[in-house]
Every structure is written in structure tokens, then in C-alpha cells.
C-alpha positions in Angstrom: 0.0 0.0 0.0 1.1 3.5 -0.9 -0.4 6.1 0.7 0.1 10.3 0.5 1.5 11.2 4.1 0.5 13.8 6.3 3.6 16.2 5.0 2.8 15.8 1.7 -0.5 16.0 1.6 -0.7 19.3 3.5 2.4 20.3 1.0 -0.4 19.5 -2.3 -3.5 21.1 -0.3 -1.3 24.4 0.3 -0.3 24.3 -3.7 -3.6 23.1 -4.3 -5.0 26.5 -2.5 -2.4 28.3 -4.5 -4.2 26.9 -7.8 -1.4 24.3 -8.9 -2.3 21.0 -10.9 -1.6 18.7 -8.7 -1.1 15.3 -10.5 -2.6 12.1 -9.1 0.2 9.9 -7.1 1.9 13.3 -6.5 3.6 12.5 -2.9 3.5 8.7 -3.4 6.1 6.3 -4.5 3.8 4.6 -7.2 0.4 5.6 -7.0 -2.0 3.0 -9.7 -2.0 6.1 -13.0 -6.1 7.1 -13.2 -7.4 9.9 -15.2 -7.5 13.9 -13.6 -5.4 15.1 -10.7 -5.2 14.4 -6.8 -7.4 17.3 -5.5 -7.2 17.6 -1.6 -10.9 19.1 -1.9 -11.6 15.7 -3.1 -9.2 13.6 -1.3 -8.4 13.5 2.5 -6.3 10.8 2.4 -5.7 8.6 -1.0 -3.5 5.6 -1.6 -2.9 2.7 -4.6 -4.2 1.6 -2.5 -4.9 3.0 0.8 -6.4 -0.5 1.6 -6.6 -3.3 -0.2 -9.1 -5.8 -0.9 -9.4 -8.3 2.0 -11.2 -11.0 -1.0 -12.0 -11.6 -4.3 -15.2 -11.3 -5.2 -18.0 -9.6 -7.9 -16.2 -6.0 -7.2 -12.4 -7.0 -7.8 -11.0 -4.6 -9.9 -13.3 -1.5 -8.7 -12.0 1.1 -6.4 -13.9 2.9 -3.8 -13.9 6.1 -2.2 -15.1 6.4 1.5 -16.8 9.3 3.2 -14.7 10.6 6.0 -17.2 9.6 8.2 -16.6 5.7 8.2 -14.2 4.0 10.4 -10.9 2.2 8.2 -9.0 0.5 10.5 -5.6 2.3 10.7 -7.0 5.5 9.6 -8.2 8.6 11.8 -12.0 9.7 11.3 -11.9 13.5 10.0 -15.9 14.5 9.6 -14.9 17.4 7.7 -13.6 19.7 10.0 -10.0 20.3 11.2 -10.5 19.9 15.0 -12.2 16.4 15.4 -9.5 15.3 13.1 -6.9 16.7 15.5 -8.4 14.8 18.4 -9.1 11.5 16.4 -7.0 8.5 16.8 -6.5 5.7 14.1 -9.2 3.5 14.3 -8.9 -0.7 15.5 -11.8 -2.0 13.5 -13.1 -1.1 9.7 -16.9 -0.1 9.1 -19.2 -2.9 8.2 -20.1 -1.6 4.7 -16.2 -0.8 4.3 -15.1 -4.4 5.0 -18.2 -5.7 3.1 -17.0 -3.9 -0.2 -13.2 -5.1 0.6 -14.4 -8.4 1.2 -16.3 -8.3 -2.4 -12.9 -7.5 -4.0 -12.7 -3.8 -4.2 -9.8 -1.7 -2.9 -10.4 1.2 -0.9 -8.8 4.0 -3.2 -8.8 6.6 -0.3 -11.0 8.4 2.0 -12.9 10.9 0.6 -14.0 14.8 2.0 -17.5 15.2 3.7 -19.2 18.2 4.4 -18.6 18.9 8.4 -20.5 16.1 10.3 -22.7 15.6 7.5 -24.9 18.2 8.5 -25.2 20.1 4.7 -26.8 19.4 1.2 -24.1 21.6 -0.5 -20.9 20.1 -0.4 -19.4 23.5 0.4 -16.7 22.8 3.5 -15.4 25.7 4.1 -12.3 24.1 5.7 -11.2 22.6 2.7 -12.6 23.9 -0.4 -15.4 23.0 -2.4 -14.7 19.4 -4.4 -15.1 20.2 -8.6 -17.9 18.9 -10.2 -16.8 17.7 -13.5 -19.8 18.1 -15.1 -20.8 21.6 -14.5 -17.4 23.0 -13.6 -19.0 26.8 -12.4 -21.3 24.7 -10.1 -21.0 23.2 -6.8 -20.9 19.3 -5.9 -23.1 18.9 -3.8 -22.8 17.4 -0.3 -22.8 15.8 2.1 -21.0 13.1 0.4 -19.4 15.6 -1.6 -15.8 14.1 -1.7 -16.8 10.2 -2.9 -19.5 12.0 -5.4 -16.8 14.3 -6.9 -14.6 11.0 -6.8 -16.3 9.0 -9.3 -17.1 11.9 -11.8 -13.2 12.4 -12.3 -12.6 9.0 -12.6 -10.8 8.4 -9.3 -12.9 5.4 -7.8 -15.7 3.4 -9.2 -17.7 3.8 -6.3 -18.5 6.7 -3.9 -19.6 4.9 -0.6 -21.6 8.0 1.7 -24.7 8.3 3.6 -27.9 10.3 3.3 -30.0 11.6 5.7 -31.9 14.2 4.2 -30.2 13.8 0.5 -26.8 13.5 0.9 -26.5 10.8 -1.6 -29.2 12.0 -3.9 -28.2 15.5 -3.7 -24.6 15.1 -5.1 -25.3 12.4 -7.6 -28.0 14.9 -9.2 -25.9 17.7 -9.3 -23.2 16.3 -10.9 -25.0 13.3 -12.8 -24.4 10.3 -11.5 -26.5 7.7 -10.0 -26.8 6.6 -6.1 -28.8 5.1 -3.8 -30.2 6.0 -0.3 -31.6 2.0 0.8 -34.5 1.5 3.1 -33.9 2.5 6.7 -31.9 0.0 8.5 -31.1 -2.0 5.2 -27.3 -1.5 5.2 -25.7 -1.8 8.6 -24.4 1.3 10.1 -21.7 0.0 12.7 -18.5 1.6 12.4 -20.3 5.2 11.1 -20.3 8.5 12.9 -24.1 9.2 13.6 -25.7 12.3 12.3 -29.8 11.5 13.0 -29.8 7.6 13.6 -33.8 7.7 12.9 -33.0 9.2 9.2 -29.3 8.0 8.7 -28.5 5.8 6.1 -25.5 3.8 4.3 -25.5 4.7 0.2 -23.5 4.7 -2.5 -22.5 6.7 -6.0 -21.4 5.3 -9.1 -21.2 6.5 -12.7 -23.4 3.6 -14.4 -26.1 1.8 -12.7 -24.6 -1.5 -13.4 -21.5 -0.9 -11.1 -24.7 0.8 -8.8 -26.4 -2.4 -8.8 -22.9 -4.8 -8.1 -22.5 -2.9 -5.3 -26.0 -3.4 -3.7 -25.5 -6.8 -4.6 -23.1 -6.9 -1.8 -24.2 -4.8 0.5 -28.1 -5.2 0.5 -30.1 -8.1 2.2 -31.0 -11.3 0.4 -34.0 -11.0 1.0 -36.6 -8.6 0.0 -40.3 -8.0 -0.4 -42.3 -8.8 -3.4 -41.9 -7.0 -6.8 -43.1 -3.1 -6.0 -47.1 -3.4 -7.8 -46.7 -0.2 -10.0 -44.9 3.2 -10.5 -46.8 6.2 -9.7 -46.3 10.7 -10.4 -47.7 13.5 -8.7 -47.9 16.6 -10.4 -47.5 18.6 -7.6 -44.4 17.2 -6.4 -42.6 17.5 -9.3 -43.8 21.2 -9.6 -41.8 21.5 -6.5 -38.8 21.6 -8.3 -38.0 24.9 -10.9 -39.7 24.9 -14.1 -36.1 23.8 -15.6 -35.7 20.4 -13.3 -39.7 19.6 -13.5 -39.7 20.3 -17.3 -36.6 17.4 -17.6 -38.6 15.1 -15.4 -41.7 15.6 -18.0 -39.5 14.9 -20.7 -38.2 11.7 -19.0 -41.3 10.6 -17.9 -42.6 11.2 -21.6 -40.0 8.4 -22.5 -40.9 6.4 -19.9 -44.7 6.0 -21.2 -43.4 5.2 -24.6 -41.2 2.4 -23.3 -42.9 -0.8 -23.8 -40.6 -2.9 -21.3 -41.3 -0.7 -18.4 -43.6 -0.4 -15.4 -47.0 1.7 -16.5 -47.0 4.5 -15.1 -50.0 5.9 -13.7 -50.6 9.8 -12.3 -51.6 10.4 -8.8 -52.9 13.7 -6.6 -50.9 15.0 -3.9 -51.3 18.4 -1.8 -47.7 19.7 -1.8 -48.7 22.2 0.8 -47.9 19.6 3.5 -44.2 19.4 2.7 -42.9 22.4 3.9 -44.7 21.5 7.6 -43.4 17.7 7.1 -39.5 19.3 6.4 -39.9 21.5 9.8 -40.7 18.4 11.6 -38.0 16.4 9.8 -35.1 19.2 10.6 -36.4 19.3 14.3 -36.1 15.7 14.4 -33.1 15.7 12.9 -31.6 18.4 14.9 -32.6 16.9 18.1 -30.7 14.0 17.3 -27.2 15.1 16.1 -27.0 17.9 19.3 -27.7 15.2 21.4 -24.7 13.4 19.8 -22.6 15.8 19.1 -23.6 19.0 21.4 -20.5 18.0 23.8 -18.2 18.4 21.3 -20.0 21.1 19.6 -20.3 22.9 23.1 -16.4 23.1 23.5 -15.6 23.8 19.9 -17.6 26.5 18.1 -15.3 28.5 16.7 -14.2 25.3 14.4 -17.6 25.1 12.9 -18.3 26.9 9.3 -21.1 29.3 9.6 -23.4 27.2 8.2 -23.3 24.3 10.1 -22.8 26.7 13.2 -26.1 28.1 12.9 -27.8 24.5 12.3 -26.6 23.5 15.7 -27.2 27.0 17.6 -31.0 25.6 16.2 -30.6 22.5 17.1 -29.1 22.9 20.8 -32.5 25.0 21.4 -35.1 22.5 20.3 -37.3 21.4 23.7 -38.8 18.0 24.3 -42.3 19.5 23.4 -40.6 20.3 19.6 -39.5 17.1 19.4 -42.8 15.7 20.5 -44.7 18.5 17.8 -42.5 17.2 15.3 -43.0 13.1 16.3 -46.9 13.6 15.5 -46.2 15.6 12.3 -43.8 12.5 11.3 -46.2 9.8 12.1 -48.9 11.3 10.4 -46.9 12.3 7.1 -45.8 8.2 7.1 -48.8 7.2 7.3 -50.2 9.4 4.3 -47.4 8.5 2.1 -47.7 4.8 3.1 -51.7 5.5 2.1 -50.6 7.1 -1.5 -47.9 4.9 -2.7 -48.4 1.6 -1.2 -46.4 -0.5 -2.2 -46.0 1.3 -5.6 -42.9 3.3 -7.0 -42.9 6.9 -6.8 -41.1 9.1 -9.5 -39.8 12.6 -8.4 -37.1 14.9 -8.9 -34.0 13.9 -6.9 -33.2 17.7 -6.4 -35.2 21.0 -6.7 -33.0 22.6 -8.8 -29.4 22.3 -10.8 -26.6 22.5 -8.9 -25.8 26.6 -7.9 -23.2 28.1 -9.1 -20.1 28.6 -7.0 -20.8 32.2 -7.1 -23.9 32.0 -5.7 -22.6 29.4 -3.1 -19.8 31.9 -2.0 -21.9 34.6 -1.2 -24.5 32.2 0.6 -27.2 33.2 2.8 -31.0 33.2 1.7 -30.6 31.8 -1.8 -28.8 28.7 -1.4 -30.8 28.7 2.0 -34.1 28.6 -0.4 -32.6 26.1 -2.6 -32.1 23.6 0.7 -35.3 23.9 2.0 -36.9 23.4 -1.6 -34.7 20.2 -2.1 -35.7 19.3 1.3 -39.5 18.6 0.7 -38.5 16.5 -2.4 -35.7 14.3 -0.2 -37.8 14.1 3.0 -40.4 12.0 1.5 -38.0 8.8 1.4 -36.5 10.1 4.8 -39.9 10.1 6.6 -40.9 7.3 5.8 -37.5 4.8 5.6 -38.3 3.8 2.0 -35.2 3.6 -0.6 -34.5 6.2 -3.3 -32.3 5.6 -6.7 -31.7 8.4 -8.6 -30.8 8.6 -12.0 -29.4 11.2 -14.2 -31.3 12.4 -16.9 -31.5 14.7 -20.2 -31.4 18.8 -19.2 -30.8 21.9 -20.9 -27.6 23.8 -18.8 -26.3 21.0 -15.9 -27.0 17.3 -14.7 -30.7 16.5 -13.3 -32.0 13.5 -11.0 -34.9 11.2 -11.4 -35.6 9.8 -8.4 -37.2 6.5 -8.0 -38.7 6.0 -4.3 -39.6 2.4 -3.7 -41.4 0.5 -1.0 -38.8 -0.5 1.8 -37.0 -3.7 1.4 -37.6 -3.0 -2.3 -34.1 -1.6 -2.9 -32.9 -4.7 -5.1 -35.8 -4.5 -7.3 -35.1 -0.5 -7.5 -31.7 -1.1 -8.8 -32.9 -3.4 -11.0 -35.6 -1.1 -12.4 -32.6 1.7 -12.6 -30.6 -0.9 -15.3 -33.9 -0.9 -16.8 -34.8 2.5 -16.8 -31.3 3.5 -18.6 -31.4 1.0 -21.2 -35.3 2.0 -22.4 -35.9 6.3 -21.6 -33.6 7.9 -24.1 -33.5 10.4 -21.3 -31.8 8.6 -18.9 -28.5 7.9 -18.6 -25.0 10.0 -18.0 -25.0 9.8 -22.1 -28.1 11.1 -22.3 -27.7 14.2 -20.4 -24.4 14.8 -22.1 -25.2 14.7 -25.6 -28.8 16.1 -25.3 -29.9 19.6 -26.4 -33.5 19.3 -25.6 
């Protein structure tokens, strides 16, 4: 194994500030040659490999980048900010999904940058840059599993292994067109990951075709499943919760869909959207009540480390009373039980994200916009966050930058939903990286 040290890492992320190219294996005695450049916005630590596959299996060959939020024995856990790191210490025992993938044959290319603690859709770490997405350079990643996302768009792994708890697999993979997966609640084990909301928290994973998607579910998912999801299913509304540019690509898709004879029918369903923005409120208190009470010691002792951002989410958090947390517990329980009503145990097609990815200009100066754009994408993600059912997204055709559809499926369905992605690609011209590359429409 050959892996960047400390000194020479910091020496490429200070000429890496300074805007040199900084080649891949730079600070290594034979890093494996792969296409672009080691980025230390992309890359905490990186190897060839940092860890190599512990069998061989349906993944040898295939590399994988891991959020800095997953234990790799030997290796410190950063959560995107400078201080935890600094306290960390190597860790004795890998993370389940980690050994799983090693086990399956892949290496373990290097462990990737997360937005700090998780807790962010935009992939904007003000510690350590914004990672490059390679398919709308002016744009941002997306985040929280910015690093692994930005990973497998250059090229640099096969697989982005992340979680999601409010989007932070589907967010990343829309903006910068690739596919992932959040599984059903509880599908993929979570033991060796640093918490964020256990009740949403989720193991996914990134990759740039939905056949490598699928290999990968193949090891990490349950064998068993439930029965073959009845139908597939579109509200209107929701979809008109995205901006008329995202909405009008997921018409377009959806036209191709219909006119695919191999697929699921799709049928059209009514939703009031005015309940999302309540069901988000109750989701973020949730959400918040659960990652002060794991991290607010921490937090408590080190504010000053924290970007703005995430700052302000716990100054929210730390304030939330038992009586919000009960409030928001009867919001949650009721919105499951509607959606459970709706859907069934039927597919439901939305947009993975509520608009392209912002531009870095607009990310830099922050504040309400990319505020507005977070709690827009917020009552699109939510829906399979509320109610612990899987979500693939695919990209598909747009005008400027990469696009999601999102495919929400009953839980325990996520095999079939990976399936039904393979599908999906091969029949809607639409869909598919290619597609949204090549298309002018």
C-alpha cells in the first residue's frame, strides 16, 4: 500500500490553494496512474491503495472512495472539520459496509472529504474547499458526500460509498449526474459510522453507471426482499416543486418512460404539496434533536471550528425542547402514514433535487438563496426520509447541468429499485450520464 503522508499532503492542499495542478500519485512512491489530478478538496487521504481488498469477489478490480465519516482500521475519522480530526486516533476496527465492499474485491482508493458532520446538502466545506464537479465546472458538488460524489465523476474510484440523511446521496449524484442510492432505513448496517440522525441516517452509495450501482447493492443489501413493488406512480404537484427547468426534464423523462414498452405503467396520482414544507420543519427538528444530542459536547467546547453554516444548524438544534421534538414526532407519524396511504407499495417518481446544482458564485456569497434552494430540495428528499423507503436516482436529459430522477420504492424493495434503474437507462432515451451529455432538448 502506498499512501500520501501527512507532509505531503498538506504540501499539495497548500499548492492546491495556490491553484497548482496537482497530478494524481503526487507524494507517493507509485500511485495506480487514473485519469485527472489528486485534488485535496476531493481527497483526504488517498493511496494505490490505501487498503486493499481483503477477497476476491463480484467487485475486484473496482475502487472505492469512503466518506470521511466511516471508520478504516488504521485511519483517523476526519468528519470534515479540522478539530475532530486533531483529536481523532487511528481507528482498530473497519466499518461494516467498508469491510463488506473489501471483502467483495474492491480496494479502498482513499477516504474521501465530507461536508462537516454531515450536516449540509451543498458540499461546500469551508475548511477545505469545495470538491469540482466535472460536469458543471462553475457549479457546486453537492454534499454531504461531496468528496466520494466528486470521486467517481473524475474518474478516481468506481464507487462513492456515503450516507444520506436528508439527501446526501441523492443531492450530489443529481448535481453532478451520476447515479446513487439512499436504501431502506436500517437496510445497510451502520456500525462503524459516525451518527448524524440515527432515525434518518443511512449507508448509500455513488457510481457513474447503474450497473456498477447495482454490483455494489448486490453486496451490501439483504437477500431477501419483499415482493416485486405493484406499479410506479407521479404527482404533479411534487414535481412542480422543483424549478420549471428540473420539473420540465422530469416531463420529458417521464414522456420516454410512457413510450417504453418494457417498463412499469405508469399511472398519475394527486398530492397536496402544501404539506411538505410542515413535514420538512418536523423532519429538521427531528433531525436536529438528534445530532445535538450526539454531538452537542463536542459542539459545546468547539464553536469556533464550525463553518457558519453548520454553526447556525446546531445553535437551532441545541435550542429544540422536548415539546418540539414531540410536535414534530406527530407531524412524522402522520406524514408516514399518508405516504404509506398514497404509494403503497408502488414506485414513486420525483425529482432527486429541486434545482441544478448553484453556481459557486452564488454558493460563495450564501445566505437566503442557497438557503431557499435547501429547503426546496428538502421537501423532495424528505419523502424517502420520513418514511424509511429507498430512493435511486438517475441522471437524466437537461438543458444547462445534470438532473436526478428519483425512484422511491417501497422499503426492502431496494434490489428491485436497482434493477428497475438498469432498466430505466437501457429504455428512456433520457436517462443515462450519455443522455444528459449529448442532449440539447
Amino acid at each position: 500500500m502506498q499512501a500520501v503522508n501527512r507532509r505531503g499532503f498538506l504540501t499539495l492542499a497548500t499548492a492546491a490553494g495556490a491553484g497548482a495542478v496537482l497530478p494524481l500519485g503526487a507524494g507517493t512512491a507509485s500511485a495506480a496512474p487514473r485519469p485527472g489530478a489528486l485534488d485535496p478538496t476531493v481527497w483526504r487521504e488517498f493511496g494505490s491503495p490505501l487498503v486493499a481488498a481483503t477477497g476476491h469477489g463480484p467487485l475486484s478490480g473496482l475502487s472505492v472512495a469512503v466518506k470521511d465519516l466511516f471508520a478504516v482500521e488504521g485511519h483517523r475519522v476526519g468528519a470534515g472539520n479540522p478539530a475532530w480530526l486533531a483529536e481523532s486516533r487511528p481507528q482498530t476496527t473497519t466499518a461494516a459496509a467498508v469491510a463488506a465492499l473489501l471483502a467483495a474485491g474492491a480496494d479502498v482508493a482513499g477516504i474521501a472529504r465530507t461536508d462537516e458532520f454531515a450536516y449540509s446538502l451543498a458540499g461546500t466545506n469551508g475548511h477545505y474547499g469545495t470538491p469540482p464537479n466535472p460536469a458543471a465546472p462553475d457549479r457546486i458538488s453537492g454534499g454531504s458526500t461531496s468528496g466520494p460524489a466528486s470521486a467517481v465523476a473524475l474518474g478516481q474510484a468506481d464507487i462513492g460509498l456515503g450516507t444520506d440523511t436528508g439527501g446526501s446521496i441523492r443531492i450530489p449524484s443529481s448535481y453532478q449526474g451520476l447515479y446513487g442510492i439512499r436504501p431502506s432505513h436500517g437496510a445497510v448496517s451502520t456500525a462503524g459510522l459516525l451518527p448524524l440522525a440515527p432515525s434518518f441516517d443511512t449507508v448509500g452509495w455513488i457510481a457513474r453507471d447503474a450497473d456498477t450501482l447495482r454490483a455494489a447493492g448486490r453486496v451490501l443489501l439483504p437477500r431477501t426482499q419483499t415482493p416485486m413493488p405493484s406499479g410506479v406512480v407521479l404527482a404533479q404537484d411534487i414535481v412542480d416543486v422543483a424549478s420549471p427547468e428540473v420539473a420540465a426534464s422530469v416531463r420529458r423523462a417521464v414522456a420516454g418512460w410512457r413510450g417504453a414498452a418494457d417498463l412499469p405503467r405508469l399511472r398519475n396520482v394527486r398530492f397536496d404539496a402544501s404539506v411538505l414544507p410542515g413535514w420538512v420543519r418536523a423532519f429538521q427538528t427531528k433531525q436536529g434533536v438528534e445530532a445535538w444530542r450526539q454531538w452537542g459536547p463536542w459542539v459545546s467546547r468547539h464553536w469556533d471550528s464550525l463553518n457558519p453554516d453548520v454553526r447556525a444548524r446546531f445553535e437551532t438544534a441545541s435550542a429544540y425542547t422536548s415539546a418540539d421534538l414531540a410536535a414534530a414526532e406527530r407531524v412524522l407519524r402522520e406524514a408516514r402514514a399518508r405516504v404509506d396511504d398514497l404509494l403503497g407499495d408502488r414506485i414513486l417518481l420525483l425529482p432527486s433535487a429541486s434545482s441544478v446544482a448553484p453556481t459557486r458564485e452564488e454558493a460563495s456569497i450564501g445566505g437566503p438563496a442557497i438557503e431557499e434552494t435547501r429547503a426546496q430540495t428538502f421537501q423532495l428528499t424528505c419523502l424517502a426520509g420520513l418514511t424509511g423507503r429507498c430512493a435511486v436516482s438517475i441522471p437524466i436529459r437537461s438543458r444547462t447541468a445534470p438532473v436526478g430522477l428519483c425512484l422511491v420504492g417501497p422499503r426492502g424493495s431496494d434490489r428491485h429499485l436497482l434493477d428497475l434503474a438498469v432498466r430505466v437507462t437501457a429504455a428512456v432515451p433520457e436517462a443515462g450520464r450519455r443522455a444528459r451529455q449529448t442532449g440539447t432538448a
